[in-house]
Each structure stands twice: as C-alpha cells, then as structure tokens.
C-alpha positions in Angstrom: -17.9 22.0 4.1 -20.6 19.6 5.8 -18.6 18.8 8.9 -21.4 17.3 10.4 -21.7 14.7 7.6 -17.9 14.1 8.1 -18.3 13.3 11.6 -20.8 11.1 11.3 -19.1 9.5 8.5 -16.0 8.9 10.3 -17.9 8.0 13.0 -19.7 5.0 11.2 -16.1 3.9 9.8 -14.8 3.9 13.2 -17.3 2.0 14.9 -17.1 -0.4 12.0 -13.4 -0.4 12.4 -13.6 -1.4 16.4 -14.8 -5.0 15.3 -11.2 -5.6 13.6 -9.6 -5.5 16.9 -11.7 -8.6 17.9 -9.7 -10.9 15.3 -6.3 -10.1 16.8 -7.8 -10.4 20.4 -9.3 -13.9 19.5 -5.6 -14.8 18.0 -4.4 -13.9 21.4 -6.3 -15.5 23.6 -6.4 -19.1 21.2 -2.4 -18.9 22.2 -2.9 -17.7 25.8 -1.6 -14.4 25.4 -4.0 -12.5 28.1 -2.3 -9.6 28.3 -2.3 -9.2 24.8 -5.7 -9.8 24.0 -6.5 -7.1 26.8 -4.6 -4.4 24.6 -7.2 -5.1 21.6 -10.1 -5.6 23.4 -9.7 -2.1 25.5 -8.9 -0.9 22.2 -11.8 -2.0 20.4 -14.3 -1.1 23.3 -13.2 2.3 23.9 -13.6 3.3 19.6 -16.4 1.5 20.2 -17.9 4.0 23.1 -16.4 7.1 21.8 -17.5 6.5 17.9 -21.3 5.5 18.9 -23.0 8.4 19.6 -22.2 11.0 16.4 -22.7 7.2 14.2 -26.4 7.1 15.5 -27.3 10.4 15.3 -28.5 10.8 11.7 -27.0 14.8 9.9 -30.3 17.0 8.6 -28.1 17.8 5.5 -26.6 14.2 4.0 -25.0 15.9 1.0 -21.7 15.0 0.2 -19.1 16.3 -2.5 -15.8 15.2 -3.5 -14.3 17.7 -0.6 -16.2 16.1 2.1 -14.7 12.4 0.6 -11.7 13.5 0.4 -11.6 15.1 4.0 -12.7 11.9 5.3 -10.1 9.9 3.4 -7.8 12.0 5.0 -9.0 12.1 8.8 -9.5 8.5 8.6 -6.2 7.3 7.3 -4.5 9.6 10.3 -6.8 8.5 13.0 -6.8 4.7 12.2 -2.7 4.2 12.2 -2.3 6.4 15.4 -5.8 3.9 17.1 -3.8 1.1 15.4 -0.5 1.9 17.4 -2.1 1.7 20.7 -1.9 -1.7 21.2 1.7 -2.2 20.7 2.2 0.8 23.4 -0.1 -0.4 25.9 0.9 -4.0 25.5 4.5 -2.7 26.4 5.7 -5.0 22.8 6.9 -1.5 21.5 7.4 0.8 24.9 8.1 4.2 22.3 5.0 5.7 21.0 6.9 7.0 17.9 8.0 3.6 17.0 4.6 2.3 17.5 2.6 4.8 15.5 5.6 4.2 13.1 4.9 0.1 13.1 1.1 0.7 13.1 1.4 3.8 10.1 3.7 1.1 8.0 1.3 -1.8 8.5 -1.7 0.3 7.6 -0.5 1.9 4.7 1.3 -1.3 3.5 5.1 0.2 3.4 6.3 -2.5 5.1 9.5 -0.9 6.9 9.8 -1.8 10.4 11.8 -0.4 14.1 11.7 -4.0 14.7 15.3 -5.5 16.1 13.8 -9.0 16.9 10.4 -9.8 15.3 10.1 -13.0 16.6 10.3 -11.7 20.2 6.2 -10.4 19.4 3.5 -11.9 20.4 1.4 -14.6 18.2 -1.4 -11.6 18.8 1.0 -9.0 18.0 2.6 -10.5 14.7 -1.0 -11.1 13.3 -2.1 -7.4 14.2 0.5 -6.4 12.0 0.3 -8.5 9.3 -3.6 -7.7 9.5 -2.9 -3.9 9.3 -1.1 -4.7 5.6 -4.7 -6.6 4.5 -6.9 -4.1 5.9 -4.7 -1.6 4.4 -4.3 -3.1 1.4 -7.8 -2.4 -0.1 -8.6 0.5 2.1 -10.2 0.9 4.6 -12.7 3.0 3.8 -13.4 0.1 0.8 -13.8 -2.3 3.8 -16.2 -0.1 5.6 -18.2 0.8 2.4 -18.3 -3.0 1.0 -20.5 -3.7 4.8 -22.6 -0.4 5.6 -25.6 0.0 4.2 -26.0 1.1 0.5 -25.3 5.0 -0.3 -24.9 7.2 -2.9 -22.1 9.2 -1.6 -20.1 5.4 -1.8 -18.5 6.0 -4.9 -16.7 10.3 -3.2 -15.1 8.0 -0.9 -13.6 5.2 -3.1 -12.5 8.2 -5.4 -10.8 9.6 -2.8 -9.1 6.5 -1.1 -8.6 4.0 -4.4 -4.7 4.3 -5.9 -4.1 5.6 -9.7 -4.4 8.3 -11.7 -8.3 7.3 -12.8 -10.3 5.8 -11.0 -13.4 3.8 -12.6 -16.4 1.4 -11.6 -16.3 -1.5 -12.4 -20.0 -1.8 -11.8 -22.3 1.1 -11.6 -22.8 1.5 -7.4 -19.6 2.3 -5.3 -21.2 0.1 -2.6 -21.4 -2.8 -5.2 -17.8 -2.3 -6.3 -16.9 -2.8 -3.0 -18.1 -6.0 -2.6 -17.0 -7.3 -5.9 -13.1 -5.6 -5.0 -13.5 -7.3 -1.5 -14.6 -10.6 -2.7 -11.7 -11.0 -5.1 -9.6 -9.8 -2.7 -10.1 -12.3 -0.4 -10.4 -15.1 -2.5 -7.0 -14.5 -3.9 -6.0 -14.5 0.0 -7.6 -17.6 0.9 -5.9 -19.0 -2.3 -2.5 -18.0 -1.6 -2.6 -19.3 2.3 -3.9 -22.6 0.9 -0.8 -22.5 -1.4 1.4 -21.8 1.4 0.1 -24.4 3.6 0.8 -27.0 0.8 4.2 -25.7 1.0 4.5 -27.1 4.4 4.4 -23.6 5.9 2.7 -23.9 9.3 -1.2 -22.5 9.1 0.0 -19.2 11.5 3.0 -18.1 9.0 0.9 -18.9 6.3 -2.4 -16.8 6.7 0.5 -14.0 8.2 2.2 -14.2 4.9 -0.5 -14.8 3.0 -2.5 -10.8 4.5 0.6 -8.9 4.2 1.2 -10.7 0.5 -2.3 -9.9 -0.6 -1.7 -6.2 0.7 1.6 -6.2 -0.8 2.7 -4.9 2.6 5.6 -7.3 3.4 6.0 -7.8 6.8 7.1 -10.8 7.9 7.0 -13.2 11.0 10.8 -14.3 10.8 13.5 -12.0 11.2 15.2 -13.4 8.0 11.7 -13.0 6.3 11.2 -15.7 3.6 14.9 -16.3 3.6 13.8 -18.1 6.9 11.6 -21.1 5.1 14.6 -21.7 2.2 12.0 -23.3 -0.5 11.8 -22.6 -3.7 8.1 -23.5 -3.7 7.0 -20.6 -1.5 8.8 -18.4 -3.3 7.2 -19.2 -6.2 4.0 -19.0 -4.5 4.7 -15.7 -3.3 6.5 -14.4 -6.6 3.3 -15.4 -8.4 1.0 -13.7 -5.7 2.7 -10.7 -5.5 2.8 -10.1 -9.5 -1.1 -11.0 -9.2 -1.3 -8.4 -6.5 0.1 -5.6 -8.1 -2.5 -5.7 -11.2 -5.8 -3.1 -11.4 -8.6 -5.6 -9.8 -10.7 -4.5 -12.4 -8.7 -7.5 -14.3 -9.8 -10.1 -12.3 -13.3 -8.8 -12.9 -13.5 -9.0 -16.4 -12.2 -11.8 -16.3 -15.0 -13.4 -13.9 -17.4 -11.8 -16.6 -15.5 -13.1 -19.3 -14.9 -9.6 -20.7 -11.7 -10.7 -22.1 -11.8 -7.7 -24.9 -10.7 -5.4 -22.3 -7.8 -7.6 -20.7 -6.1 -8.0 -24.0 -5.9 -4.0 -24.9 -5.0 -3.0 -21.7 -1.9 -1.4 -21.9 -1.1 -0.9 -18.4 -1.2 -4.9 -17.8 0.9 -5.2 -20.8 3.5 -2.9 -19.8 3.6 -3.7 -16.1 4.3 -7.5 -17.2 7.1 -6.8 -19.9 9.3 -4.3 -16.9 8.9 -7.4 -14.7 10.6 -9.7 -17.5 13.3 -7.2 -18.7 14.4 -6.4 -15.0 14.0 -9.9 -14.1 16.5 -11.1 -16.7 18.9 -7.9 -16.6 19.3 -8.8 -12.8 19.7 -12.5 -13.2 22.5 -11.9 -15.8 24.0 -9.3 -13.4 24.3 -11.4 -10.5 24.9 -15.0 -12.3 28.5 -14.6 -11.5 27.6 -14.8 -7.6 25.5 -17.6 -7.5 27.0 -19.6 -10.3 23.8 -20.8 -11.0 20.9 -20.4 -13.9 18.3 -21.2 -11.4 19.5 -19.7 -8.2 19.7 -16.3 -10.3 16.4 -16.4 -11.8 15.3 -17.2 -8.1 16.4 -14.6 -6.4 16.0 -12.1 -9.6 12.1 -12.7 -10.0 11.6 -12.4 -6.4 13.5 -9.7 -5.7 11.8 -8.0 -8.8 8.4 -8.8 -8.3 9.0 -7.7 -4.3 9.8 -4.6 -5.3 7.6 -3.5 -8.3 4.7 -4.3 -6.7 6.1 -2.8 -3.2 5.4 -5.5 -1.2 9.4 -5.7 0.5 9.7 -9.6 1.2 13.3 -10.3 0.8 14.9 -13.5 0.0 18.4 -12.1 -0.6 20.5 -9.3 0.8 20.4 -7.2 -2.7 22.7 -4.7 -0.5 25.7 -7.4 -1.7 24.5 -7.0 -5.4 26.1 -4.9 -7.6 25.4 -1.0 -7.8 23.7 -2.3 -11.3 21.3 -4.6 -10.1 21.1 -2.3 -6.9 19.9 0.9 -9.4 17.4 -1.6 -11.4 15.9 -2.1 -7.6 16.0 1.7 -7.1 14.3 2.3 -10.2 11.6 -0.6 -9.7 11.4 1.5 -6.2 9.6 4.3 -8.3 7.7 2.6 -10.8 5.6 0.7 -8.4 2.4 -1.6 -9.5 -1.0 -0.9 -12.1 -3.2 1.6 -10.9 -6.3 0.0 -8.6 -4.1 -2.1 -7.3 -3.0 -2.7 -4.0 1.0 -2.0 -5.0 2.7 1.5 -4.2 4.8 3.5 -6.1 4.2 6.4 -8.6 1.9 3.4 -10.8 3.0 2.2 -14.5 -0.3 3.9 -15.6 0.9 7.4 -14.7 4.6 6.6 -16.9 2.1 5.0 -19.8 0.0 8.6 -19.5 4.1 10.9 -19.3 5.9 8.9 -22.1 2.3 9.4 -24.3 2.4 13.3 -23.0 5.7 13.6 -24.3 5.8 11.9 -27.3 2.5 14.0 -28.3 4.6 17.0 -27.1 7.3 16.2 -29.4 5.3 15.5 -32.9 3.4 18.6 -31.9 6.8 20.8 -32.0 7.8 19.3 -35.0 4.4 19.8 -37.1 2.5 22.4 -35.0 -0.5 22.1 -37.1 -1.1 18.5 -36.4 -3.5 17.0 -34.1 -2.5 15.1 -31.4 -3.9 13.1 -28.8 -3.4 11.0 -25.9 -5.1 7.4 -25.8 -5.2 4.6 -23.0 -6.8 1.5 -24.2 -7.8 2.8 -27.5 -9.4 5.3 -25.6 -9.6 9.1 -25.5 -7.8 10.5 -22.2 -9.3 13.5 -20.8 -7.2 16.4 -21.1 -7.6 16.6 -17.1 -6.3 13.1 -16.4 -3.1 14.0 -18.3 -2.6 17.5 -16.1 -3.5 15.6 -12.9 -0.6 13.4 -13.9 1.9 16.4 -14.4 0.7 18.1 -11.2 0.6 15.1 -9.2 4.7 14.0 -10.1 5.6 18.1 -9.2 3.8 17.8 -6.2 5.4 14.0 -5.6 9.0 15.6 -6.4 8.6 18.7 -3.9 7.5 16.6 -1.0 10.3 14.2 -1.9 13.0 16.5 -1.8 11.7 18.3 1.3 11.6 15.1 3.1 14.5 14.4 2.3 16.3 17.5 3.7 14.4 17.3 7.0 16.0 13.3 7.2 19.8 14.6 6.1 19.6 16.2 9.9 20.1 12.9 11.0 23.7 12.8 9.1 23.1 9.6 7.9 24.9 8.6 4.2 23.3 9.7 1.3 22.3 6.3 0.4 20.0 5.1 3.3 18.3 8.7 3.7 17.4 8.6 0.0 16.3 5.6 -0.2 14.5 5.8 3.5 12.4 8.3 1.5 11.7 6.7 -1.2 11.0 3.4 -0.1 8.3 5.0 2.5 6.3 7.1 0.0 6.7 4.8 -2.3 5.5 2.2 0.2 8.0 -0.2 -0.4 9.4 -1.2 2.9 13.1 -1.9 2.8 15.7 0.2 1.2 20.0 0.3 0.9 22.6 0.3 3.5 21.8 0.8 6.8 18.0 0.3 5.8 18.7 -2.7 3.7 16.4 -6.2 3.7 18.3 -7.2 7.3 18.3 -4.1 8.8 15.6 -1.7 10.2 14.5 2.2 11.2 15.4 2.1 14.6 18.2 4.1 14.6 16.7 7.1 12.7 15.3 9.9 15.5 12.1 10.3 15.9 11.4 13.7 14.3 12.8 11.5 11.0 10.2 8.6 11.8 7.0 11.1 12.0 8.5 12.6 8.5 8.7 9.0 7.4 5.0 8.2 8.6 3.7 11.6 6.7 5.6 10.1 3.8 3.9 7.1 4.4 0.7 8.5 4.3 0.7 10.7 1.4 2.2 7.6 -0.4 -1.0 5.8 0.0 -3.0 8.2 -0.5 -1.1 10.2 -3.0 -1.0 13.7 -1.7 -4.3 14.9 -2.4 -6.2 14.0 0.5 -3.3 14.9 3.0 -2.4 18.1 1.5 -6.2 19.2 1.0 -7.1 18.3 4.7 -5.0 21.4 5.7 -5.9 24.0 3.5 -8.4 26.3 5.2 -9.9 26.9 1.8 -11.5 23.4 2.3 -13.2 24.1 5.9 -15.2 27.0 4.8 -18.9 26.7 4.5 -20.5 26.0 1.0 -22.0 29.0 0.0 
C-alpha cells in the first residue's frame, strides 16, 4: 500500500472539496442568513488549512493500483458526509451530531431519508446544502474532483472504484476526459430540468433545489409534503421524465451526442430498465384505479411513484402507505431493482438481474445437455467469466450485510415492516420506506446506534461494499512487496 499517495490524494480531493462550501455560504448570505453562512465558511476554511499542506507536497513513489483507488474511494466517502454534517451541528439547525452526520451521509450518498420533523423550519442556506449534497453525490465525488484536477493516469483506479454497476467502461479513452464528458451531461440535464421547473411556475429556489436532488436522484425535498406541496401535474411530469432520464447509464447520452446510435438500440440494459417501468406503472394504476376513480389520476400517481422508486430518487406525490399490500410489494420490489448501471440511481442495478437471469438460464441448458457450450452475452457481447462471479459474490455479500443490519435495527422493537424496509430503502438508497418510515414520516425516532447502522448501510449502498469492506481488512495496509 502507497499510503503516502493516498494522503496526498485525499488531500487534493479535500481541498478541492472546501470550495463547495462557498456555494451554500453565498446562498446564505444572498438571503441574510449570517449565521448560517458562518457555518460553511469555517467549514470550508478549516479543510481548507488542514488539507493544504500533504496536497502540496508532491509523494517520490506516484504509483497507484486498484487498492490504493479503492482505499481512497473509501476514506473519502467517510470523511466527506461526517465534514458535510458539521454545518448543520454547528449552525444549531440539527443540535444531534448523529442526526446530522445522518442528514449529511443521506444527502451525500443520495438515499434521501431524513430526521427532519419540519423541513421548512431550515434555513434557505441549509435547504440548498442539502439538496447540493444529493448533486455532488450523485456523480461522485471523486468524479467531480477528477473532471477539475489536472490530467493523470491513475484517473481511471478512482472512477473504477467510485462509479455504480457491475462494469464499469470508458466512454472515452482518459478517466480524466470521461469526467468531463459525465459532468458536462450531467449538468446540462440539470440546467434543463430547473429551466423546466421554472416554466412550471415553481419559484427559481425550489426549482434549482429540486432540480440537484432530481438530477442525483437523491429526493430531498424543500416542502414537508414534498411535490405533493406544488399539486401540478406539469411538474410531475417534469420530474417523472427527469428521473427516468436519470436512472439511465450516461454512457447513453453520449452516444447519443456522437451519434452512435448502434449501441443505444442493442443495449439491453436500457431496454429492460424501460419495459419494468411500463409493466409496474400499469399493474399499479390498475391496482389503485378503484381509489382515485380516475384513468388519469392513477397513471399520475402510478408513473411517479414508479419512476421515484426505480430509479431511487424518493419524491413522493402520494402516501403509497394507503395503497394496497399489492401495489405496496410492486414498490418493495422496485425498492431492490434500482436504475441502469453508471447511473446515478441506487439499488442492486437492472444490469446485475440481466447478468443473474442470463447465469441461470445458462446454468439450466447446461444441466440438461452437459456437453453443450454455453455462454453469457450483454449487448451481443461476450461477458467475462469474472463479471458474472463478481455479480454472484457481490448479491452474497449484499444479502449478509442486509440481514445483519437488519438484526442490529430489530433492537429497536420496531414492526417488522418499517425495520425491513428502513434497511432496504438505505442501502438501496432510496429514501422513504413503509409504515412508520413511509413518504410523510421520517427516522427520527429510530436510536442512534440504528442511525450509524443506517449511515454504514448508506454507504456501502453507494459504493457497493467493495470499497467499505476492503478499507478494513489489514491485508490491504500491508506494504507492496
């Protein structure tokens, strides 16, 4: 391990990372908020201080391997939600630490769920900090930091490390470059949606809000009755349409920008994602026609709801709590699907079920004829015998961690219902779950040993276990030999 190179790395990231904290402070003091603006600007001068010195100094050995990337990952998503928490706690907005580091981790790694009682008690500051967290978060942040430091070859160890899905390509030749083009789209498809929200006669605030925790398909919300709040159909369709735009691999929206359209049209992931989102979309509307009494109000709510969840971003314009257990399990389900892969959506990615049903169904002819070949293909393409074990290994791995999560959260005694879905909707990174952790309610009442189990959930959500479980195994901290 070349610790030094870490250090300096995550040194570099940091410092970049103390300029963010400017944007919420200039939010704060546009609306008078002094206080607040003091919170982020102590915040962003003392990373600023402490991160300088090991950024400046240049390592005598620069080499860097996939264990050093994915040490960094690991530091840096830990370190940035816990720096990120400070200014709620020092503002006095969120007077519990826990809860804080709990807001801060959500925001960050896009989940969504909230200790929140009264949102719209924050600060203008505050409420942008957090929707800022989900865009930040949303492409990475080590993507962020690579897409503006100077170019370097170890580029590509980090976004292999940090970027979602079970493979991980370039979509040009330099990780650096990649970066850029990811960040690019990124933000124009932000821009585009706050313009669409604006049109909507959502005020400019809520909409560029809206608009970062859309695009990071973090869902948190400015309103406590989220996008109930605005009652339009024409933001919901705004947001229904972002969201599903959201929760597709980038790598779409740039081959279509160099009119590669071969690729879109065999990609099976896109293909698949898009066909769950219609059959859940009209199983739900059928399911819950009977409440509304209404072709339109169904389909509403249903695609919403739908494309909310699939692609993990949490808005709610309906209590789906009051829905039947049918529609309820379709939400559930959608819960654990999640988005493409390279996308900023959560869950365990359609990709990885494409890869499982193709596993099995290889499995299966190759029981029946054990002489035949068979292989697995994506895209008309030959998967690598790896990808398909780091798939199995990854969903054992998933299910262990789930389960021992959720033991450690039945010491609260709370119904079976809200602790399930508690876990599953924070390492899935979904937000909001059933019951008492429904679209209306919040984590509050859940101790704080369950909210740091929730965070680490969190965390290995976003970064899918590797990075998290790698960064404590001593194995990893040993010199190279």
């Amino acid at each position: 391990m070349n610790k030094f190179v870490v250090f300096h790395y995550l040194s570099k990231i940091m410092l970049v990372g103390s300029v963010i904290f400017l944007l919420p402070c200039v939010v704060s003091l546009y609306y008078g908020e002094i206080d607040c603006a003091i919170s982020f600007l102590t915040v962003a001068l003392t990373v600023a201080i402490i991160s300088t010195p090991l950024a400046i100094i240049k390592p005598k050995n620069k080499q860097m391997y996939t264990r050093e990337g994915l040490v960094i990952v690991a530091l840096m998503w830990v370190i940035y939600p816990i720096v990120g928490a400070i200014p709620f706690y020092i503002s006095g907005e969120i007077p519990s630490l826990v809860d804080a580091i709990f807001e801060s981790m959500s925001g960050f790694t896009t989940t969504g769920s909230t200790i929140l009682k009264d949102i719209e008690n924050l600060s203008k500051g505050m409420l942008f900090w957090r929707s800022f967290t989900h865009w930040i978060g949303g492409m990475g942040v080590l993507v962020f930091a690579i897409a503006i430091l100077p170019s370097s070859n170890d580029s590509m160890c980090l976004m292999r490390a940090e970027c979602a899905g079970p493979q991980v390509s370039k979509i040009v030749p330099k990780g650096k470059n990649s970066a850029m083009y990811l960040y690019l789209i990124y933000f124009g498809l932000t821009v585009l949606t706050a313009i669409l929200l604006m049109l909507g006669d959502m005020p400019i605030f809520d909409s560029i809000c809206h608009a970062m925790s859309t695009a990071g398909t973090g869902g948190f919300g400015i309103k406590n009755n989220s996008i109930t709040y605005y009652d339009s159909a024409y933001i919901e369709t705004v947001l229904t349409i972002s969201m599903i735009l959201f929760g597709i691999n980038f790598s779409i929206y740039y081959f279509i920008l160099a009119k590669r359209f071969k690729e879109i049209a065999k990609n099976t992931e896109l293909k698949v994602y898009l066909l769950i989102i219609l059959i859940a979309t009209i199983l739900i509307m059928i399911d819950i026609y009977p409440t509304y009494d209404s072709i339109s109000k169904s389909f509403r709510y249903s695609i919403f709801q739908v494309a909310s969840t699939i692609t993990s971003t949490g808005f709610a314009t309906a209590d789906y709590c009051q829905w039947s257990m049918f529609s309820q399990t379709i939400i559930v389900i959608l819960m654990f699907i999640g988005a493409c892969a390279g996308s900023t959506g959560g869950g365990l990615k359609v990709q990885r079920f494409i890869i499982m049903f193709k596993s099995a169904k290889k499995s299966i002819k190759q029981t029946l004829n054990p002489k035949s070949i068979n292989i697995v293909t994506s895209d008309d393409k030959l998967l690598d015998i790896t990808i398909v074990h780091g798939v199995h290994a990854y969903l054992i791995i998933y299910l262990g961690l789930f389960l021992v999560s959720l033991l450690l959260i039945s010491l609260n005694n709370i119904d079976f219902s809200t602790s399930f879905t508690a876990v599953t909707t924070c390492i899935n990174n979904i937000g909001p779950g059933l019951e008492r952790i429904g679209p209306t309610e919040n984590f509050s009442f859940f101790s704080n040993l369950s909210k740091i189990v929730l965070c680490i959930d969190m965390l290995l959500g976003r970064l899918e276990c590797f990075p998290i479980i790698i960064l404590f195994s001593p194995a990893i901290w040993r010199k190279r030999f």
